[in-house]
N, C-alpha and C positions, 0 to 999 in steps of 0.2 A: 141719200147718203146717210142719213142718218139711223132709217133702219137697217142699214150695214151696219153700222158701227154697232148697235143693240144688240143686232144678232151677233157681231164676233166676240162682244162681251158675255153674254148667253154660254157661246161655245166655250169661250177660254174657260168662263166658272164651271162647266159640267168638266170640263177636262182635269181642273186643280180639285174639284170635289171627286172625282175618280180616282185621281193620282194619288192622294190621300187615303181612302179607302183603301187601296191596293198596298200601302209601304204599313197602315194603321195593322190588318191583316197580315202583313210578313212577320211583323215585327211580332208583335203582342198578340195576333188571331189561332197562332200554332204553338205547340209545346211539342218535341220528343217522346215518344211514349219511351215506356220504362221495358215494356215486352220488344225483344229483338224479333222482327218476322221470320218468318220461313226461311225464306231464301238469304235473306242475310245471316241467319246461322246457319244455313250450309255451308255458305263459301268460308263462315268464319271456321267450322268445324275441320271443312272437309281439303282446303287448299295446301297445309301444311301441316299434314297427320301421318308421321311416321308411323303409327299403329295398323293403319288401316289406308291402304295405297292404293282403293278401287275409283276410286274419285277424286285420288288429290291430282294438284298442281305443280307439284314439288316446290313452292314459293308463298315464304313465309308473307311476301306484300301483296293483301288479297283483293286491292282493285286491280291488278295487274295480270293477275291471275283468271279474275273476272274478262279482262278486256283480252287476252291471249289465249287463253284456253276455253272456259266455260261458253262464254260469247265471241270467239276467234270469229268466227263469219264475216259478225257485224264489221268488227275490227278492220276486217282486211276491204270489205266494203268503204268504209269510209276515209282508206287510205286510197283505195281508186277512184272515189270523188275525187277528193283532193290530187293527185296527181292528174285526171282529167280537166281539171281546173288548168293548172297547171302549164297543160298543153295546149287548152284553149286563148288562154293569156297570150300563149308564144305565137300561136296560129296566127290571133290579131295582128300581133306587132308584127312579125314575118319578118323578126332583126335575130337571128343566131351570131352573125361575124362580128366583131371587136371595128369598134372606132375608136380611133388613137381623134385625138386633139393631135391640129394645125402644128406641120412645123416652129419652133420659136414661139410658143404660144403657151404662157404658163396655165395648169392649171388651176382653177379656183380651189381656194382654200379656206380654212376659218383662221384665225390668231392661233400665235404658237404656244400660247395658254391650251385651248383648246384642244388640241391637236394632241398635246403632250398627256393632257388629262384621259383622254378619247386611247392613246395607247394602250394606258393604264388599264382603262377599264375593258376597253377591247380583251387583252389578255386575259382577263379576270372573268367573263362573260365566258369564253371559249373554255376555260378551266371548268367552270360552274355546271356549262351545259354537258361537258362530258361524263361529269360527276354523276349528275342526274341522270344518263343514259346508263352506263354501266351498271351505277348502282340499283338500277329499278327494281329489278326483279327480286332485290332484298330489302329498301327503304324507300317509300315514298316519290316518283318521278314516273318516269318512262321516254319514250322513243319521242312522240309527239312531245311534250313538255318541253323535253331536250331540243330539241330541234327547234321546237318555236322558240325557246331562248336564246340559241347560239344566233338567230338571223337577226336579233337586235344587235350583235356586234358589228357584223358588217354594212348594216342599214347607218348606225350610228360615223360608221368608217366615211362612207359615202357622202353625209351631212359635214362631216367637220375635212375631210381632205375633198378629195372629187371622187367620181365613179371609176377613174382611170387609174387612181391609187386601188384600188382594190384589185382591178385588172393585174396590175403590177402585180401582187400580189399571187396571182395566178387562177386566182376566183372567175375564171370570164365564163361567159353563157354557156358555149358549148360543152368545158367541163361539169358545169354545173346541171345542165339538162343528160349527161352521158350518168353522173352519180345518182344523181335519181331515180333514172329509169335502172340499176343493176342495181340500186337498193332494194326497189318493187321485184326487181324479178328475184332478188336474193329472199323475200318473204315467198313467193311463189313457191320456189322450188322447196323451202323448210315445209308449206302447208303438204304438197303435194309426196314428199317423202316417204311417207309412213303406206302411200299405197302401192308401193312397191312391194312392198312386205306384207300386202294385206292387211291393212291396218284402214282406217279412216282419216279424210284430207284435216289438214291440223290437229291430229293426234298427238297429244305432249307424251303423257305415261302409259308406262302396259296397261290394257284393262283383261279381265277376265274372257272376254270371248271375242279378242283380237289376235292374230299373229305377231302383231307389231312390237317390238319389247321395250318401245321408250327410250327418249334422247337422255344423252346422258344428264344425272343429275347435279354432279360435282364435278371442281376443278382443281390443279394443283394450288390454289390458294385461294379462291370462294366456291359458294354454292353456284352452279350457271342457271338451275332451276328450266332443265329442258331446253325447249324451246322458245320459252319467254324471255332470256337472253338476247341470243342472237338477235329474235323479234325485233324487238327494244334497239337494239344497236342499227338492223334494216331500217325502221323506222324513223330514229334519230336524223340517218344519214337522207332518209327521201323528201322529210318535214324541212328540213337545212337547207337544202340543196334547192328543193321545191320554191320556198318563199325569196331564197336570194338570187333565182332567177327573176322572179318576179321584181325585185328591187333592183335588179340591172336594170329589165326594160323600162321599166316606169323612169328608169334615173337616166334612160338616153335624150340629151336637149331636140329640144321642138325640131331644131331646125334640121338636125340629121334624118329625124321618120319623118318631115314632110319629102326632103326631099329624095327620098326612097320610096318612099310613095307616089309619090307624083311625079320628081326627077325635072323638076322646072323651079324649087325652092332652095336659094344656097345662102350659107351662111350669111345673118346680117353686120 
């Protein structure tokens, strides 16, 4: 017993003299250099150069640019993780129908402090998150960003009313798994576009030895900046949609997936 205890002290010191190491290095082991690399002044040159339009992105915000255009691939890859995720979540749980709570049977809630505060900010979170979607393509945000914000509202709905307040709301599973999946196929059919015209699948702007002549740039009152728009907005809507499925199911009581599961478990 006792040479356990040495060794787990052993361990824990190599662990906190690593730990250290690793934050000692984050902090104080790296500087910035002062030369921008390669690739980062291109995108910084080349994403928003009305001069010379063989390589831009038409969007002056140039991670977004990066993630839509330059690296669109990757992008749309690890939106079909995440939606695969997604569906595998649902698969497990095998619950898409709405369960109402028992006749006569209020549901749980927190204090009307709470509740009232939880409004507030619910409101305030769905404003914020749209903000970020729309406006990405010209300041700082995007689709994902957006989307993983707007799902702490209704997460937050869920903890301070019930899961059936939100329901009410009209949030229920199967809406939310039907917005998802026309999100993803709404990025599908923008990549795939451009090959109709001979162009290349997620083609934003004309290039010189394309047919494709490029989504439009402008709107009647902002820049849409192509393709990385709407992106932005598909993405918003499947990242949303995507996570507050997941916080239905996870928010169904024990006692309903047992007993759809097994169908011999009823409420206690």
């Amino acid at each position: 017993m006792k040479a356990v205890k040495i060794s787990f002290i052993i361990f824990m010191s190599l662990v906190i003299i690593l730990l250290v190491l690793f934050l000692s290095y984050g902090t104080v082991g790296y500087s910035p250099k002062e030369v921008i690399r390669g690739l980062g002044e291109f995108f910084l040159r080349e994403s928003y150069n009305l001069y010379e339009r063989t390589w831009w992105a038409a969007s002056p915000e140039v991670v977004n640019a990066a993630l839509w255009d330059y690296r669109g691939l990757d992008t749309v890859y690890e939106t079909t993780v995440f939606y695969l995720a997604v569906i595998g979540c649902v698969t497990v749980f095998r619950l898409l129908k709405e369960y109402p709570s028992k006749a006569g049977k209020k549901p749980y809630a927190l204090t009307v402090i709470v509740r009232t505060v939880s409004k507030i900010i619910f409101a305030a979170i769905i404003l914020i998150s749209a903000v970020i979607a729309f406006h990405g393509h010209v300041t700082p945000g995007g689709g994902f960003q957006a989307g993983s914000a707007f799902a702490i509202a209704p997460l937050m709905i869920i903890a301070a009313f019930s899961r059936e307040f939100v329901e009410k709301l009209g949030l229920k599973i199967n809406l939310t798994h039907a917005l998802k999946s026309i999100a993803l196929l709404g990025i599908t059919t923008i990549a795939l576009i451009p090959l109709f015209y001979l162009g290349f699948i997620l083609q934003n702007q004309y290039k010189p030895w394309s047919f494709f002549p490029g989504f439009p740039i402008g709107g009647v009152l902002t820049l849409v900046s192509g393709t990385i728009f709407p992106l932005n907005v598909a993405e918003f809507i499947n990242i949303a949609m995507g996570f507050l499925t997941i916080f239905l199911l996870i928010s169904i009581p024990e006692y309903v997936f047992k007993k759809e599961i097994k169908g011999d478990i009823h409420e206690p």
